[in-house]
C-alpha positions in Angstrom: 96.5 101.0 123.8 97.8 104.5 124.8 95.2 105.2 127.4 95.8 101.2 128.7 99.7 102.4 129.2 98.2 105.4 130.6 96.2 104.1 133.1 98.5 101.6 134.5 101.1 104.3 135.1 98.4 106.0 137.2 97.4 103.2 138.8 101.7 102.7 139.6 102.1 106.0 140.8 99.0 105.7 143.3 100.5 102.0 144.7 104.1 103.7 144.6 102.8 106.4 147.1 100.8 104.6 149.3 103.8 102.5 149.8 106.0 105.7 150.2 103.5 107.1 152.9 103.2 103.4 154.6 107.1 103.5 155.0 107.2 107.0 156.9 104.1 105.7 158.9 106.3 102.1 160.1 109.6 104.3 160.5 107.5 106.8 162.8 106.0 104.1 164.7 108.4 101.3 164.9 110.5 102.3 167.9 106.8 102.0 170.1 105.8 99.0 168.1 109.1 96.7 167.2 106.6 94.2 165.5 106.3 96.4 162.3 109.9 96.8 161.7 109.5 94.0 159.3 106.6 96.0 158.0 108.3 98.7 157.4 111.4 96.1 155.5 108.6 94.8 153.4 107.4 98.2 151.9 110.7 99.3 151.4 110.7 96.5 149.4 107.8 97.0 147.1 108.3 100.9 146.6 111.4 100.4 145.9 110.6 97.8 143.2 107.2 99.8 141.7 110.1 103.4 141.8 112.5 101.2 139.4 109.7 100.3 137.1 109.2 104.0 137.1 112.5 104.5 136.0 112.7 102.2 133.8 109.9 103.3 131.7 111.3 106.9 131.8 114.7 105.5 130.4 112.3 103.9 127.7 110.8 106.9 126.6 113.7 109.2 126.7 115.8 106.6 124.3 112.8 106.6 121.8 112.5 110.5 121.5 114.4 110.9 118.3 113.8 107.7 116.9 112.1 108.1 113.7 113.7 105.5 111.3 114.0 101.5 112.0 115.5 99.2 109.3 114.3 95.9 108.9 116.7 93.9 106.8 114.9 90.4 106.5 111.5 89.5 105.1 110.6 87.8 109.1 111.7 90.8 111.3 109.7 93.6 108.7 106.6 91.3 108.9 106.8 90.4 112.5 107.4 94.3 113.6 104.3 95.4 111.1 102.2 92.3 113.0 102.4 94.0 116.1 102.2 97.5 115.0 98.7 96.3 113.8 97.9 94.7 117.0 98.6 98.2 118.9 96.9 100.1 116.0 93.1 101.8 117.5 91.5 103.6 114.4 92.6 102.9 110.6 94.9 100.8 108.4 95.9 101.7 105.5 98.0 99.2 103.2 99.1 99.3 99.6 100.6 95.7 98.0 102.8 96.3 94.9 104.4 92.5 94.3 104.8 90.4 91.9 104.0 87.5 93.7 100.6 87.2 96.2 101.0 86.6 99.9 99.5 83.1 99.5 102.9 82.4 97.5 105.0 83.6 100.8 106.5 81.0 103.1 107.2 82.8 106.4 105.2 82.4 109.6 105.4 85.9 110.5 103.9 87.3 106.8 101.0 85.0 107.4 100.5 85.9 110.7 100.5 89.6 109.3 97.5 88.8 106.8 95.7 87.2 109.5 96.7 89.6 111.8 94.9 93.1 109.4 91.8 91.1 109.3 91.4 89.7 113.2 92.3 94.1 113.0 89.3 94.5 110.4 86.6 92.4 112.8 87.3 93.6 116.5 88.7 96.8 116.1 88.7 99.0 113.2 88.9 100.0 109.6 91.3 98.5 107.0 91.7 99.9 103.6 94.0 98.3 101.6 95.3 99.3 97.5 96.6 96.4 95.6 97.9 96.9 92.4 97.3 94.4 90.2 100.6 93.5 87.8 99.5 90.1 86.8 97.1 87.2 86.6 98.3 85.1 89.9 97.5 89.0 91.7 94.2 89.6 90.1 93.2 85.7 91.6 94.3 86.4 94.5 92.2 89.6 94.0 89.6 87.3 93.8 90.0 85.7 97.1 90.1 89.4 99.3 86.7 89.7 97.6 85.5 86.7 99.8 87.4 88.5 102.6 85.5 91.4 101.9 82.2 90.1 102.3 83.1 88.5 105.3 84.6 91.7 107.2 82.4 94.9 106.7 85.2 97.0 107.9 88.0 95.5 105.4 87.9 97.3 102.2 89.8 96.8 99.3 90.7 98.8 95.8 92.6 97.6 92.8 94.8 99.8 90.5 95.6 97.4 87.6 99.3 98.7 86.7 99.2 96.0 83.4 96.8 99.1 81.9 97.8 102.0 84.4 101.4 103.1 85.4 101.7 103.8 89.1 104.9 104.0 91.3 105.2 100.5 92.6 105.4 101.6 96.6 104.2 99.0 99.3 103.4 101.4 102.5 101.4 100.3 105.3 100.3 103.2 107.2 99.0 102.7 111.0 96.5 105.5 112.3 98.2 108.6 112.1 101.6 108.0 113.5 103.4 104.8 111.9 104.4 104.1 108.2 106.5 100.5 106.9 107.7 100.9 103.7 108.8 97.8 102.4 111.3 96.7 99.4 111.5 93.5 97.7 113.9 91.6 96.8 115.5 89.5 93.7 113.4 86.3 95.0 109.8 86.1 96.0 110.8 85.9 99.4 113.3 88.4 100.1 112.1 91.4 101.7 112.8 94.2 103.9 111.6 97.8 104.9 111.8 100.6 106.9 109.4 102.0 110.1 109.0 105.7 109.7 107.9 107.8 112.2 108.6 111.1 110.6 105.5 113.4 110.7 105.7 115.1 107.6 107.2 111.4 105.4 103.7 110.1 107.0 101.7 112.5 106.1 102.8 112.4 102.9 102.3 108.6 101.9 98.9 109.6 103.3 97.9 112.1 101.1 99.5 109.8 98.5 97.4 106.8 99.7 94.4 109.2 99.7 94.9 110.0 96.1 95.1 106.4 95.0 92.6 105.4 96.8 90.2 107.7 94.9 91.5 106.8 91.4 91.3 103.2 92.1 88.4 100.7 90.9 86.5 99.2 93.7 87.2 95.6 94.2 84.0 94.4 93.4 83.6 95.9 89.7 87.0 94.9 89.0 85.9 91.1 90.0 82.6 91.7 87.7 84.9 93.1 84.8 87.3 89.7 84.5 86.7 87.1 81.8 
């Protein structure tokens, strides 16, 4: 996605000159040739339109330098802002799911379209690696149906920390490539929820490492499906 934004600001700059050189050319030659004073009118016109998108897009970046922390008060706009985070993601997700309650038990459009969202991820683009920890029977069945997802998706992997047996910190992270990290916090109903985007370097790097550890002391998700009654 960064080398698509990249390349369409090169391709701007190269139509903005050529419409900057075209209007010297017309002003030069318009006194000989009246006929291309409306020319010359409409390329005004258009560099002047492709200079403001210029500008625009500078203004964009210089309000986001700085911006490391977004709150996300309701359960719709954390979901909805993690959706598209995945969709501009190129390498590696990595997600942990610490609930009570399984997704298949939430009721907002924009947490299933998440869901769907990591796995349309997990088949056309890249990896996903995702840590659920497993607090109670309607989580270890769900359990049950990622191992379906599993097979289906090469790239979507899945590890299972049972918390009834093992105590972990009970942190939900999602961690996109290298640069983005949600954090999100429950509420006191199944369907309350709300989080934080981090772009801190060094808080992302450390849910990372943190992830990384996990992910190494977990139980695959296939032994823990062969080790239930």
């Amino acid at each position: 996605m960064a080398s698509f934004r990249v390349g369409t600001d090169k391709i701007e700059e190269t139509v903005l000159t050529i419409f900057l050189a075209a209007c010297v050319l017309l002003a030069a030659l318009k006194d000989i040739f009246p006929v291309l004073d409306k020319g010359l009118t409409s390329a005004m016109f258009a560099a002047l339109f492709f200079l403001l998108r210029q500008v625009r897009d500078t203004r964009l970046a210089v309000g986001q330098i700085g911006h490391t922390e977004i709150f996300l008060a309701t359960d719709e706009e954390f979901y909805r802002s993690l959706k598209n985070a995945v969709q501009r993601a190129e390498r590696e997700v990595r997600a942990t799911y610490f609930r009570t309650v399984p997704p298949s038990r939430l009721t907002s459009r924009e947490s299933a379209a998440y869901f769907q969202e990591i796995l349309a991820f997990a088949r056309k683009k890249g990896t996903v690696r995702r840590l659920i920890g497993v607090s109670n029977d309607a989580i270890a069945d769900w359990c049950a149906e990622q191992a379906d997802q599993v097979a289906k998706h090469p790239r979507y992997h899945v590890r299972v920390i049972d918390t009834r047996c093992q105590p972990v910190e009970p942190m939900s992270v999602c961690i996109v490539d290298d640069d983005v990290m949600y954090m999100a916090f429950s509420g006191s109903t199944d369907n309350q929820l709300g989080g934080i985007r981090e772009d801190a370097p060094k808080l992302v790097s450390f849910h990372q490492s943190r992830f990384e550890q996990l992910w190494a002391d977990a139980t695959d998700l296939a032994e823990f499906a062969a080790l239930r009654p």
